[in-house]
C-alpha positions in Angstrom: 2.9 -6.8 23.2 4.6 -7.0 19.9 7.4 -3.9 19.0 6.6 -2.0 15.9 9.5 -4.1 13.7 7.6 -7.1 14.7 4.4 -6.0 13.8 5.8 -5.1 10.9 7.2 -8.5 9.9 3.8 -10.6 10.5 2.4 -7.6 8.6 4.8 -8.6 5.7 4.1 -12.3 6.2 0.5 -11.4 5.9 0.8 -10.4 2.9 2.8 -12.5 1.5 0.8 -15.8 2.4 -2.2 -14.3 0.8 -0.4 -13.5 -2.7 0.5 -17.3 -2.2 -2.4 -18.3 -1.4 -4.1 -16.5 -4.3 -1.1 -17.2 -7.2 -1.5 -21.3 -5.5 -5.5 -20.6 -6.4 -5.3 -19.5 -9.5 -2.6 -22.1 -11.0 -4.7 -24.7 -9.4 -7.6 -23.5 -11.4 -6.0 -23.0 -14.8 -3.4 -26.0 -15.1 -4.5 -29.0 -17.6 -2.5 -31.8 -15.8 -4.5 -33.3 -12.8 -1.3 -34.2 -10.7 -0.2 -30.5 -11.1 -3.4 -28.9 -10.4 -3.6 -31.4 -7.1 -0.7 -30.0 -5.7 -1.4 -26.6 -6.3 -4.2 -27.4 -4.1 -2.0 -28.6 -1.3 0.0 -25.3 -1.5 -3.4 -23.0 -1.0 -4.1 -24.8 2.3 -0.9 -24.7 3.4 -0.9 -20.9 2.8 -4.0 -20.5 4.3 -2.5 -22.3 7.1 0.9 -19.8 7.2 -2.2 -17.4 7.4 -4.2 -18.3 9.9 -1.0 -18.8 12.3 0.3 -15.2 11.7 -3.5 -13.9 11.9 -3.8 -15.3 15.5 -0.2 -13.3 16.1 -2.0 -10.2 16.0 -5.1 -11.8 18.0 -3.2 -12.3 21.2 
């Protein structure tokens, strides 16, 4: 069982992996240069990734 400080941290980490996955989504979308926009890309999975690991924190 997690203590309410830890809860509190994957909480935090929560949310910041989906304002990182969101910001990575949206530059992806709007920059003009391909090898830019690719690697925004890259960062949206890999946030959704950060995500999904702190998600299952709260699953156990």
């Amino acid at each position: 069982m997690m203590t309410s400080k830890e809860l509190l941290y994957v909480e935090d980490a929560l949310g910041h992996e989906c304002f990182m996955k969101s910001c990575s989504l949206k530059a992806s979308i709007e920059l003009a240069d391909e090898t830019l926009s690719n690697y925004m890309k890259e960062l949206e999975t890999k946030h959704t990734e950060l995500f999904d690991k702190f998600s299952s924190l709260l699953e156990n």
